[in-house]
C-alpha angles and dihedrals in degrees: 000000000000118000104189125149104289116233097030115115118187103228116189095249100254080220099065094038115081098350121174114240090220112212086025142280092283092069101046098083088050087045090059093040089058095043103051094032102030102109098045094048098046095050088053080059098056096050093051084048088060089042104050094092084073106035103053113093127204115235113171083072087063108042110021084191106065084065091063112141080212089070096067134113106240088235087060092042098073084066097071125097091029122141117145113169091193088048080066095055099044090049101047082043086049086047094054095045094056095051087041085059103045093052080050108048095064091052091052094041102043110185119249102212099064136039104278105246074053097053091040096057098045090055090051093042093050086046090048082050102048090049084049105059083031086055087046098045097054098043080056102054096044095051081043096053106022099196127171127264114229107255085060079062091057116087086188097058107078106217126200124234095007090211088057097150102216088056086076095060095084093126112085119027101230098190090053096054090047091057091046091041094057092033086062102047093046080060100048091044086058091053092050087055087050078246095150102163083036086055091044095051095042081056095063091049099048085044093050095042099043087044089043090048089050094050090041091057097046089051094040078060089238105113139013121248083251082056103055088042095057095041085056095055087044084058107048095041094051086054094054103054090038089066096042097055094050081047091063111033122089097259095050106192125208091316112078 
């Protein structure tokens, strides 16, 4: 005779049967990788980041040759020999919009679903997330790559010292991703509201600032155009699983 706990039915949970996997099945194995091993990789980013001063290693003293302007691919070359001064101040100007923009948009879209200082906090706190692995990211694969950065391919440019460190973090554009990162999860914070004409017009504006920082830097002769490319997709890509992963876990913050 069984003797279980009466009036308790055991019921599938709707959640697990049928779910949707969201930004697609191609994403999910990264998702879980972020969510179960998340802390401890990105404090060991962090502490690379701090050590990158004294791992990177410069190569173009050593071998003169590996900062020949003959190496390049034609569509880097076009990067050299640029130094606009105005290209600086739009970027850095670009740069403080968007962060501007992203502290705004969860005051003005307050969630409906949680008391508003508490909503707030949590769409800061997913935006604070999402520049942070950004930020970590970016330091990893410029200390993984070490790529010059475009003055050290002018014979002309006279750098001092030639061994400058963060003359070897070319690769990738760390203010372009940062542009593309927030600009996607601005997005992604509209559709959350059910704000569709707001989403579409805060992808244009992702799109145009993301496109304008990665021309700025290439005329600013800081990256090459394979540089600012891959820092947009960095970006995009680090806004989307962040998101997803605040989406799943139990203290779901702004994106549900």
């Amino acid at each position: 005779m069984s003797h279980g706990r009466p009036g308790r039915v055991n019921v599938p949970s709707a959640g697990c049967k049928g779910r949707s996997p969201g930004y697609g099945a191609l994403i999910e194995p990264l998702v879980v990788a972020l969510r179960r091993l998340g802390p401890p990789v990105f404090l060991g980013l962090l502490i690379v980041a701090v050590l990158q001063p004294w791992l990177i290693h410069p190569r173009c003293v050593d071998q003169p040759t590996f900062c020949d302007p003959a190496q390049l691919p034609a569509w880097d070359r076009w990067s050299l020999e640029r130094h606009e001064r105005w290209a600086v101040v739009a970027d850095e100007a670009l740069q403080w919009s968007t962060t501007a923009l992203a502290l705004a948009l969860p005051v003005l879209l307050p969630a409906s679903t949680a008391p508003r200082l508490a909503g707030l906090a949590r769409d800061w706190l997913l935006l604070t997330e999402t520049a942070a692995w950004n930020w970590a990211s970016t330091e990893a694969a410029q200390l993984l790559v070490q790529r010059p950065r475009p003055p050290l391919f002018n014979r002309e440019v006279n750098v001092k010292p030639h061994d400058r460190r963060s003359q070897y973090t070319s690769f990738w554009s760390g203010h372009t991703s940062y542009v593309a990162a927030m600009g996607a999860a601005l997005v992604l914070l509209a559709r959350s509201r059910g704000r569709a004409r707001l989403s579409i017009a805060l992808t244009a504006f992702a799109i145009t600032a993301t496109v304008a920082t990665a021309g700025f830097r290439i005329l600013e002769g800081r990256h090459f155009l394979l540089d600012v490319v891959a820092g947009a997709l960095a970006g995009a890509v680090v806004a989307l699983l962040v998101a997803r992963w605040r989406r799943d876990s139990p203290r779901a913050a702004g994106l549900s």
